[in-house]
C-alpha positions as CSV (number, residue, x, y, z in Angstrom):
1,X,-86.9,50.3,45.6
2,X,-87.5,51.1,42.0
3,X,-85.1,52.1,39.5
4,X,-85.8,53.3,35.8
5,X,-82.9,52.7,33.8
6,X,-82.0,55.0,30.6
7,X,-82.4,52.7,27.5
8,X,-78.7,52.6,27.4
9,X,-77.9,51.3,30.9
10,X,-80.8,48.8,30.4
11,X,-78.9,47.3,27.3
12,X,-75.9,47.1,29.3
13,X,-77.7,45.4,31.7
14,X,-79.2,43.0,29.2
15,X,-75.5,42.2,27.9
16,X,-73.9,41.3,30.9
17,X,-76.7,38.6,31.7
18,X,-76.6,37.2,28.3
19,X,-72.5,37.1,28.8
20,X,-73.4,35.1,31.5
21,X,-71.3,37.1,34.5
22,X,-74.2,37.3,36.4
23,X,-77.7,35.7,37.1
24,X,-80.0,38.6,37.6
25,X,-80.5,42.5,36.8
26,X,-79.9,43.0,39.9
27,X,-76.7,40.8,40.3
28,X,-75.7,43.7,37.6
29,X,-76.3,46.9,39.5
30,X,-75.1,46.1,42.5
31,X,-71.9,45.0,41.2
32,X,-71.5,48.2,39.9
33,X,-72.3,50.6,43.0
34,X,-70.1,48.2,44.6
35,X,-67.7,49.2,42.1
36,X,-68.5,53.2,42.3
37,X,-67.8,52.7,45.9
38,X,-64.7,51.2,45.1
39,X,-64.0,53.9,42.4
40,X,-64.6,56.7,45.3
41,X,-62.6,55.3,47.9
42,X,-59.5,55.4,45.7
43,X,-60.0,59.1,44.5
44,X,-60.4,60.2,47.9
45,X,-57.0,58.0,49.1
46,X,-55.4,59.4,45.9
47,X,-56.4,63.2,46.8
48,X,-55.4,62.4,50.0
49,X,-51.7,61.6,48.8
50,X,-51.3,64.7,46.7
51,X,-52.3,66.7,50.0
52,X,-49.6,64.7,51.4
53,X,-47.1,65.6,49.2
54,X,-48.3,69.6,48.7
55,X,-47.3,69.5,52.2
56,X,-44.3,67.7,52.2
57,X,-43.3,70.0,49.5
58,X,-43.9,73.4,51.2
59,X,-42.2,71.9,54.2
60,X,-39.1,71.6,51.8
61,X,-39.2,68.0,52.4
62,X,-38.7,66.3,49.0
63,X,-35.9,64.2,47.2
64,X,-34.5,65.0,43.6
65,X,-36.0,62.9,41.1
66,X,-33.6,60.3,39.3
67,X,-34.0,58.0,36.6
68,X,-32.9,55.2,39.3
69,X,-35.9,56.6,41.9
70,X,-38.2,56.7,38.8
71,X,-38.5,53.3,38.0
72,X,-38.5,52.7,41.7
73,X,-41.9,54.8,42.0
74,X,-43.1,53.2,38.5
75,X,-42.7,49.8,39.4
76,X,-44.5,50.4,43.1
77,X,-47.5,52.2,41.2
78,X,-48.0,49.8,39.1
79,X,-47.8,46.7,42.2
80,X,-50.6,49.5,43.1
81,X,-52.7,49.0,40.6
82,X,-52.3,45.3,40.0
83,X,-53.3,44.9,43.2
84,X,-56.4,47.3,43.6
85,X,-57.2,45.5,40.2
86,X,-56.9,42.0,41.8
87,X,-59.3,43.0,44.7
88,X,-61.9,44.3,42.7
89,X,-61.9,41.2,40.2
C-alpha cells in the first residue's frame, strides 16, 4: 500500500527519525494508528461510562458528592490515566 503524506505529516515523519525513536517511516506511522486505535478504544470505554451513569442517574441510583468522595474519584482518575499512559509508552 501507498500512502501520500501532506507536506506537514511528512516533516513530522522526518523528525521523529532524526530524534532517533524509530528506524524507518514506516516504524513512524504505524506507531501512530497503533496509537489512534488506542485513542478510539478509550473514547468508546469513556462514552460507555457516561451511558452508565445517565442510567444510573435516571434509575435514582447516585450518591451526594463530598469533598471526601471527590478526591476519592480524583485520585482513582488520575491511577487511570497514569496507567493508560504507562501502556501506551
Amino acid at each position: 500500500m501507498k500512502v501520500e503524506l501532506s507536506d506537514q505529516a511528512e516533516e513530522l515523519v522526518k523528525q521523529q527519525l532524526v530524534g532517533g525513536q524509530y528506524d524507518s517511516a514506516d516504524e513512524v506511522i504505524e506507531e501512530a494508528l497503533r496509537r489512534l486505535g488506542d485513542d478510539a478504544e478509550y473514547w468508546a470505554e469513556v462514552g460507555r461510562m457516561v451511558e452508565d451513569g445517565r442510567q444510573s442517574l435516571a434509575a435514582g441510583r447516585f450518591t451526594k458528592l463530598t469533598p471526601d468522595l471527590a478526591d476519592r474519584i480524583k485520585s482513582e482518575a488520575r491511577a487511570r490515566r497514569d496507567s493508560t499512559q504507562s501502556q501506551s509508552a
